[in-house]
C-alpha positions as CSV (number, residue, x, y, z in Angstrom):
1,X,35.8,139.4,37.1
2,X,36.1,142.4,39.6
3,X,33.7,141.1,42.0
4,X,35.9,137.7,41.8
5,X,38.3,139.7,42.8
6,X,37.2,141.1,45.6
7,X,35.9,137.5,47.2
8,X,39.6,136.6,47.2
9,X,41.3,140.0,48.0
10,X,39.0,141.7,50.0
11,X,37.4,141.3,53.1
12,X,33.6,141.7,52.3
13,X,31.6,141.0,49.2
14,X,28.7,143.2,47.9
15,X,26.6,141.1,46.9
16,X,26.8,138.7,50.1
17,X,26.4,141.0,53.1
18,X,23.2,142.5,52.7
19,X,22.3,139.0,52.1
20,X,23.9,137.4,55.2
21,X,22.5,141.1,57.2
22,X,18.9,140.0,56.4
23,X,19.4,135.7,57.0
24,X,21.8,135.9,60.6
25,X,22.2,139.6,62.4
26,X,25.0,140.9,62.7
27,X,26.3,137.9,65.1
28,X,27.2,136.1,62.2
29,X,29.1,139.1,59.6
30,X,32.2,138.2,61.2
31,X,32.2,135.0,58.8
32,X,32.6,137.6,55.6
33,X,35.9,138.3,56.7
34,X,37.0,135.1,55.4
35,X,36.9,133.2,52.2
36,X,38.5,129.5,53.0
37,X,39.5,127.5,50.1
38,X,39.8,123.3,51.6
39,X,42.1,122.6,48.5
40,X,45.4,122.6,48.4
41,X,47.7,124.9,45.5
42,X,51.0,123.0,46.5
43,X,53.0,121.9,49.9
44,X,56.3,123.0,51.1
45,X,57.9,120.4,49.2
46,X,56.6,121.7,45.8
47,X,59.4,124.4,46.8
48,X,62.1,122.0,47.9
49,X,61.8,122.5,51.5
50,X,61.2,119.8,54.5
51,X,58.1,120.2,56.8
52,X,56.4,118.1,58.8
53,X,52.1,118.1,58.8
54,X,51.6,119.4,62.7
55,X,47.8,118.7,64.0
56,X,46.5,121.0,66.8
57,X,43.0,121.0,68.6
58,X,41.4,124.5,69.5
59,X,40.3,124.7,73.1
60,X,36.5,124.0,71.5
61,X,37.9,120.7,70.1
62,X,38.1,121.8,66.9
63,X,40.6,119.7,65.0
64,X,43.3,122.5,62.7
65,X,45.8,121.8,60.7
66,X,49.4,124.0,60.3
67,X,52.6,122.9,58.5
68,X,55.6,123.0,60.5
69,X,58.8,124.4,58.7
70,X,62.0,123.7,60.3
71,X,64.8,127.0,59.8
72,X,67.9,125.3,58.2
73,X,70.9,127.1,59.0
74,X,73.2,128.6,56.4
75,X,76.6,127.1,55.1
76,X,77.8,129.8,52.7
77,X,75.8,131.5,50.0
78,X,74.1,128.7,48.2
79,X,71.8,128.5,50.9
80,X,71.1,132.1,51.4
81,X,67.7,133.3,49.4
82,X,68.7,135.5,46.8
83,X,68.6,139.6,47.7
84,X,70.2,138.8,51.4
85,X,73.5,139.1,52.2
86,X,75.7,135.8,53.7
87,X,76.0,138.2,56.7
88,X,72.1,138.1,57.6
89,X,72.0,134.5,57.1
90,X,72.5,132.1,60.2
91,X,75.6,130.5,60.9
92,X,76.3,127.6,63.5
93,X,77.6,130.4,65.8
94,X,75.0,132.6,66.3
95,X,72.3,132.7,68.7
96,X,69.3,130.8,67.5
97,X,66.8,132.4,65.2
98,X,63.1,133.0,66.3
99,X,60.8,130.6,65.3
100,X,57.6,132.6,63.8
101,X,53.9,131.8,64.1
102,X,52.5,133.0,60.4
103,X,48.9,133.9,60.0
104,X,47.6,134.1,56.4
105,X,45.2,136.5,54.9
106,X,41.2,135.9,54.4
107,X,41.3,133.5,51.3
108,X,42.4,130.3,50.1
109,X,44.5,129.0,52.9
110,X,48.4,128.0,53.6
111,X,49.1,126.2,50.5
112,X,48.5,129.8,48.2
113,X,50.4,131.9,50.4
114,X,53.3,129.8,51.2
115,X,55.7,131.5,48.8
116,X,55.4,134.6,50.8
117,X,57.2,133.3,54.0
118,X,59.0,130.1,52.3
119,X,62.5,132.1,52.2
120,X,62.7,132.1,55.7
121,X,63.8,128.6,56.4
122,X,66.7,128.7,54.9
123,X,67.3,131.8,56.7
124,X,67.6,129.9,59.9
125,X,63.8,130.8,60.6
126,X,61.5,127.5,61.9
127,X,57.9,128.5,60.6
128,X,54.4,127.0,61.8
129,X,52.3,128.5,59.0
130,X,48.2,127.5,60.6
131,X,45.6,127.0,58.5
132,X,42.0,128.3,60.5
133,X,39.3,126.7,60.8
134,X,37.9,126.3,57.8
135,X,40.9,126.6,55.6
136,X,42.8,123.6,54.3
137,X,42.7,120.2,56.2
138,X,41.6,122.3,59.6
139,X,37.8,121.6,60.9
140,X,35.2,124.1,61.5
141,X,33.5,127.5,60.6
142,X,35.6,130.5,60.8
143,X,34.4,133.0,62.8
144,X,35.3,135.9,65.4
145,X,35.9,135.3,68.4
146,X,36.2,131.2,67.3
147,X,39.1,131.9,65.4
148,X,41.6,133.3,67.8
149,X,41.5,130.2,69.6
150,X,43.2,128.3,67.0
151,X,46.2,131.1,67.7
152,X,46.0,130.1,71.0
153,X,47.1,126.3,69.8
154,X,49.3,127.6,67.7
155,X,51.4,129.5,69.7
156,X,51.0,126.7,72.6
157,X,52.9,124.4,70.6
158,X,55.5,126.5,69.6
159,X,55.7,127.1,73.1
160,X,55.8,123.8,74.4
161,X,58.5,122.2,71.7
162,X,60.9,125.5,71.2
163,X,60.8,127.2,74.8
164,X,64.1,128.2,74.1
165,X,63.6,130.0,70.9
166,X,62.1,133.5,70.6
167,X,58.7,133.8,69.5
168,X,56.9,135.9,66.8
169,X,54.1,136.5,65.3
170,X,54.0,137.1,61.7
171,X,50.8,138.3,59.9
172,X,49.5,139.2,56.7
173,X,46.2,141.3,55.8
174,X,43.6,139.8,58.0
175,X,46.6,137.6,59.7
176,X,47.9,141.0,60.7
177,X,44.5,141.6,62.1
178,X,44.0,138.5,63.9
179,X,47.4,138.8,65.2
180,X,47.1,142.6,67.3
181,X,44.7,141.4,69.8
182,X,45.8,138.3,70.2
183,X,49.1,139.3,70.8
184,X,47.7,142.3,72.8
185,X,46.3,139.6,75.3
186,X,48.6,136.8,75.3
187,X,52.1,137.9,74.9
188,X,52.9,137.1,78.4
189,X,51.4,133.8,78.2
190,X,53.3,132.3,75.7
191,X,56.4,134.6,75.9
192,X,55.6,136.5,72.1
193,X,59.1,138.2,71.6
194,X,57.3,140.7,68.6
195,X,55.4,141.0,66.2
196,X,55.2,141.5,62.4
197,X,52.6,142.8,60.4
198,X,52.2,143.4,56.5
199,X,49.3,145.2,55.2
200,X,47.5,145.1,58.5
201,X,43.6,146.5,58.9
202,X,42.9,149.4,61.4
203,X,39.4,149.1,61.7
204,X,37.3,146.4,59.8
205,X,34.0,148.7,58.9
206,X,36.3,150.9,57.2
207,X,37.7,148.7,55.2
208,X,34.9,147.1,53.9
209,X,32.9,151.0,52.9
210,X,36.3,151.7,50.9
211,X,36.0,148.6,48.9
212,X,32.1,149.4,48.7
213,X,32.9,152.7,47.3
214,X,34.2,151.5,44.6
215,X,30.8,150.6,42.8
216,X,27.6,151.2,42.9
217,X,26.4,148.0,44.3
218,X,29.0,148.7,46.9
219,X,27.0,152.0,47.9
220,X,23.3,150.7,47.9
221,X,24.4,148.3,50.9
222,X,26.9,150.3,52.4
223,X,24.3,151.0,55.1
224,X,25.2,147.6,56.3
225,X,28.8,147.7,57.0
226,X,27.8,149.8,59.9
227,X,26.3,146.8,61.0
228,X,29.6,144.9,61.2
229,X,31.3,144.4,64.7
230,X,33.8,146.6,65.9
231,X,35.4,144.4,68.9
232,X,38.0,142.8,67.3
233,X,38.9,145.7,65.6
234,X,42.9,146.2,65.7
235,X,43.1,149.6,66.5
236,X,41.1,148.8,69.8
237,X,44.2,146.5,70.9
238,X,47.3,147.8,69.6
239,X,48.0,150.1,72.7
240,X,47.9,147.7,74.7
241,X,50.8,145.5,72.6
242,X,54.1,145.8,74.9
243,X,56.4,143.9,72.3
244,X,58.4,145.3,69.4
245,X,56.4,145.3,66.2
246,X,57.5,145.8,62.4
247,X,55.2,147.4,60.6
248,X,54.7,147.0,56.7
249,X,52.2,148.7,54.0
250,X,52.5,149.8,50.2
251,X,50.7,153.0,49.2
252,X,49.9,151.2,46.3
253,X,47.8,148.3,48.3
254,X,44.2,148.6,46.7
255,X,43.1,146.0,49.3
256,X,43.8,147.8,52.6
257,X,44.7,151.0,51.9
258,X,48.1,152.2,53.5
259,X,46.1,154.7,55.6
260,X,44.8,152.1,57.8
261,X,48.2,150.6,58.4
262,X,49.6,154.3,59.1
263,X,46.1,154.3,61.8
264,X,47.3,151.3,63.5
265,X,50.9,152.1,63.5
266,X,50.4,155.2,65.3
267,X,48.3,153.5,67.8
268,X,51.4,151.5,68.9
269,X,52.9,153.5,72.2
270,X,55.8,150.4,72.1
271,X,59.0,150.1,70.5
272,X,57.5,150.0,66.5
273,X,58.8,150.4,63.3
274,X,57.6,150.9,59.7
275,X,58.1,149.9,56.7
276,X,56.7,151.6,53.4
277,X,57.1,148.9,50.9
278,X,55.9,148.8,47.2
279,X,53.9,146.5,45.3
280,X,50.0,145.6,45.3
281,X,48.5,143.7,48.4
282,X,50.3,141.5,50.7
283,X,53.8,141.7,47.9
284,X,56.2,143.2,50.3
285,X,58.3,140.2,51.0
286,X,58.9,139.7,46.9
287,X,61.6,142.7,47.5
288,X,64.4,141.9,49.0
289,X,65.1,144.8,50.3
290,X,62.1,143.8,52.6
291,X,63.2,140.8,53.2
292,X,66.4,141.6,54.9
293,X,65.1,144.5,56.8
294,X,62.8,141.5,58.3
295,X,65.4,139.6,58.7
296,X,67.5,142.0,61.1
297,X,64.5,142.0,62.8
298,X,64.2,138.9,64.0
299,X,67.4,138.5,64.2
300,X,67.7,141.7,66.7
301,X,64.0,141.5,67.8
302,X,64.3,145.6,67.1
303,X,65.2,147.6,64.4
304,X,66.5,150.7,65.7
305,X,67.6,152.3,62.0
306,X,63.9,152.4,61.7
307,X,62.7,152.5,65.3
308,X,59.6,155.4,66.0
């Protein structure tokens, strides 16, 4: 059961990478990042709320998949998510909310971790939640660098239907780590407003010899997480990241330990703020104390109560 657990929650598996090490170099170890799942848990209806299926292609051609949710603005407190105040909620007189690009973490795909984002609709939020390649009803292998073209299409479309809204980038666990240096890059290009990160990884390698430490399968192949590319590595970007970012970690994340978000966040030389939720892995936005603090914001694109 624990090494179950770590397929889904973590981003290496014992057992697999001295394995893959041996069969394809360390070209290939990028691919243990990630543990797609093609099948689908539930949709956005499931949860009572409209979307519309949105099909992008990748700059390779490959053929992704994301699910487009539009915000719905508030008309008193029945359509305000429980834990945040009528205040927070959009009204019809306010200046339109962002719409937010969500990246998911390593496993299963959009369908399992829908319920973390699917109170922000109703918060006046639109949401384009991609599936990567590989995951859900999107084509392909994932794969570093592969996959941050299919944030590329992402953010293009947002882009091309909202260019009046604000633009951020909202990512979770690996999300988080996809979503540094590609905002890092390509901020300017498709006018990224911030950026929000839950749980995020500092450095990959790390990550993975924590979770090996943990048994002693783990420590006969840690050798071979030394192996494992350092280029996308988050830390390596985040200076570079001129937008505001929220930052968000539990110390009691067992998955990415809170030390690595701490790494990154100190990296940021931007406007930044942090964060210390509570909760296991990738729970933060089931408080909703969290939940509104994201909410200002987006709604403010800084949060200067918490600002660094």
């Amino acid at each position: 059961m624990a090494l179950r657990r770590w397929w889904r929650g973590g981003f290496v598996m014992a057992g697999t990478i001295g394995l893959l090490v041996l069969m394809t170099g360390c070209a290939s170890l990028t691919r243990l990042y990630f543990h797609p799942q093609q099948v689908w848990v539930r949709t956005p209806a499931a949860l009572g709320l409209a979307y519309d299926d949105v099909e992008l292609t990748a700059a390779d051609g490959t053929l992704l998949h994301a699910w487009w949710l539009p915000g719905q603005k508030a008309h008193g407190t029945d359509s305000v998510i429980p834990g945040l105040s009528a205040e927070t909620a959009h009204t019809d007189t306010e200046e339109p909310l962002p719409v937010v690009l969500y990246l998911h973490g390593n496993a299963e795909n959009i369908s399992s971790h829908l319920l973390s984002v699917a109170w922000l609709p109703a918060q006046g939020v639109g949401l384009l939640a991609l599936d990567y390649r590989g995951f859900g009803a999107s084509q392909g292998q994932p794969l570093l660098p592969d996959v941050l073209q299919d944030l590329h299409a992402a953010a293009a479309w947002l882009q091309q239907r909202f260019p009046e809204r604000p633009l951020v980038v909202m990512g979770q666990s690996i999300g988080a780590g996809l979503a540094v240096p590609f905002v890092a890059d390509s901020a300017a290009r498709y006018g990224i407003d911030a950026l929000v990160l839950e749980a995020p990884p500092a450095r990959y390698a790390e990550v993975a010899r924590d979770m090996f430490s943990r048994s002693w399968i783990g420590w006969a192949l840690m050798p071979a997480t030394w192996l494992l590319p350092s280029d996308w590595d988050p830390d390596a970007y985040a200076a570079a990241i001129s937008v505001p970012v929220l930052v968000i970690h539990s110390p009691e994340d067992q998955v990415i330990r809170i030390g690595q978000g701490k790494i990154l966040y100190s990296d940021l030389t931007g406007s930044a703020c942090w964060i210390e939720a509570s909760g296991p892995h990738v729970a933060a936005f089931a408080q909703p104390e969290v939940r509104q603090q994201t909410l200002e914001f987006l709604s403010g694109l800084s949060c200067p109560a918490l600002s660094k």
